[in-house]
N, C-alpha and C positions, 0 to 999 in steps of 0.2 A: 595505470589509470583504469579502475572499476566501470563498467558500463552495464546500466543498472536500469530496468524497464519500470516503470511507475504509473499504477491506475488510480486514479481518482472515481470513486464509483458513487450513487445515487445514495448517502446513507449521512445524515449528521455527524460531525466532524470531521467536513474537508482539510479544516485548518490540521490536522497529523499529515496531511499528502501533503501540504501545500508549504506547512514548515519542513519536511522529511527532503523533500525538492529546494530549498535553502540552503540547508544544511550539505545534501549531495553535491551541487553543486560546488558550494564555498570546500569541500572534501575536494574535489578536481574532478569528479564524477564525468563520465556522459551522460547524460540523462535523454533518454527516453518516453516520452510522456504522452499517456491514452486518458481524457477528461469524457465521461458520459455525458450525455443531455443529461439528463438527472442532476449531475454532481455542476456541472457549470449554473444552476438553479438555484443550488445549495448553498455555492461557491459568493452568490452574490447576495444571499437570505443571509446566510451568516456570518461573514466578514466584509470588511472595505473593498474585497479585492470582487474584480471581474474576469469571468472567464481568459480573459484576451492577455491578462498580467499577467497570470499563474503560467501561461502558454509562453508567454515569452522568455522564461526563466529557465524552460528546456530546451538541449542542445535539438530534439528533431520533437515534432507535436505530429500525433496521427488520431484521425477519425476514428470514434468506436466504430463506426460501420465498415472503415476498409481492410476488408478478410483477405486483399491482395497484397497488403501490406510485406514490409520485411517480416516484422513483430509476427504474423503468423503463419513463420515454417519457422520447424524445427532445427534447419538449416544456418538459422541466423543467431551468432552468437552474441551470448551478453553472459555477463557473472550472475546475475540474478534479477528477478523480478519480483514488485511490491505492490499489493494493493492495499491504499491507506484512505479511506476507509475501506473497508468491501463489505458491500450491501449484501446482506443473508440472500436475496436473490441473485447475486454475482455466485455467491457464498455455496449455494444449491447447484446453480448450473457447476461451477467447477468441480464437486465431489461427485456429481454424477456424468462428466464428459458429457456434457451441451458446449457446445462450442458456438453458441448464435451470434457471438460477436465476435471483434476482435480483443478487446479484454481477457474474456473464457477462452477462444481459441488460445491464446498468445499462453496463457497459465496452464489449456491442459498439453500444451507443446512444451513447456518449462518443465513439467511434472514428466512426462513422457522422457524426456532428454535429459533427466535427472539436476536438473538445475535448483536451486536456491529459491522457492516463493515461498514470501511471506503472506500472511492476509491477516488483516485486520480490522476483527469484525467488532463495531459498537454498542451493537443494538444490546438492550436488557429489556425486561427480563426476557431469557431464551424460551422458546418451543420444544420439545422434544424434535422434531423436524431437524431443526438447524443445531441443535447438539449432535446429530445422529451423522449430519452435514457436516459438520467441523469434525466427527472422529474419520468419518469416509475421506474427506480431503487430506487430514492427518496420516492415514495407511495410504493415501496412496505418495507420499510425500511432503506434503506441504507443513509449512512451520505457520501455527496460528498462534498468533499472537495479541488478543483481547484488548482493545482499549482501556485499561484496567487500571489504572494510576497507581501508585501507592504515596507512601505518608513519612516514612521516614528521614525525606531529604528534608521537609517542613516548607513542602510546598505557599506560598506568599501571594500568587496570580495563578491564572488561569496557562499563562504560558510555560511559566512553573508544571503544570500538571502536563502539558502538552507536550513540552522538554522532557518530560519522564519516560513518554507514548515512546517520541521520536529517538532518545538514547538508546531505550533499547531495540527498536526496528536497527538501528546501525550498530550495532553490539551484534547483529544476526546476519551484520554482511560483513562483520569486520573492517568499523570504518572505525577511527577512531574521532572521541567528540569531547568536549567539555561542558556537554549539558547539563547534566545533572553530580552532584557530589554524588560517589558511589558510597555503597553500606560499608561502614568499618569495622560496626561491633562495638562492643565495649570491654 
């Protein structure tokens, strides 16, 4: 059983955390789960759901603010950690070791201790800033992974496109899923 730390951070498209934590879960996952002020705003701008639902849905919920947390020593094992979305300001603090919350803490302790972080960041169009951001988090570790959809499977909904996001975030922990039809070729 994978036990897998999960942030929801302050950036449009919560619904990738918040389907990614469905999915983990119905996997047999433990889930782990850190929701910002920001992203519980988001969380209820852009979907049905309220903060208090998406929380219910992981095995433990911790405060961005608690730095005394498990989540921030390097001490505490987990197979990997996800943040879906991660705000270009998550984005910046983690490639540059800011650790101000427990989010960054928790990621530059993953990166440190060599573990498995994804990040996935949505925003377009990029700054030079935040590409500069995602190569520095990339050398020092981290796997980024772009909200990026692609076209091939012939996407039909939006959930469609979000199933694409989420197969492959689990493709990158080695979960297996039946999201999306994979490419064949011809």
């Amino acid at each position: 059983m994978k036990k897998i730390v999960l942030a929801i951070t302050g950036a449009s498209g919560v619904m990738y955390g918040i389907r990614l934590l469905e999915e983990l879960k119905k996997a047999g996952c433990i889930v782990y789960l850190i929701i910002s002020e920001s992203a519980k705003k988001i969380i209820e701008h852009e979907t049905d759901y309220v903060a208090k639902d998406v929380v219910s849905l992981a095995d433990e919920f911790f405060d961005e603010e608690d730095t005394f947390s498990k989540l921030a020593s390097g001490s505490f094992h987990y197979d990997a950690a996800i943040i879906a979305p991660c705000s270009l300001k998550t984005l910046g603090a983690i490639a540059n070791g800011y650790a101000n919350n427990l989010i960054t803490r928790m990621a530059v302790c993953c990166l440190k201790e060599e573990r498995k972080l994804i990040l996935v960041p949505r925003e377009t169009p990029l700054d030079l800033a935040s590409i500069e951001n995602m190569i520095r988090a990339k050398r020092n570790g981290a796997i980024i992974l772009p909200a990026m959809p692609a076209f091939y499977h012939h996407p039909k909904s939006i959930d469609d496109l979000v199933n694409y996001i989420v197969g492959k975030i689990l493709d990158s922990v080695g979960i297996e899923h039946s999201l999306v039809r994979r490419w064949e070729g011809k």
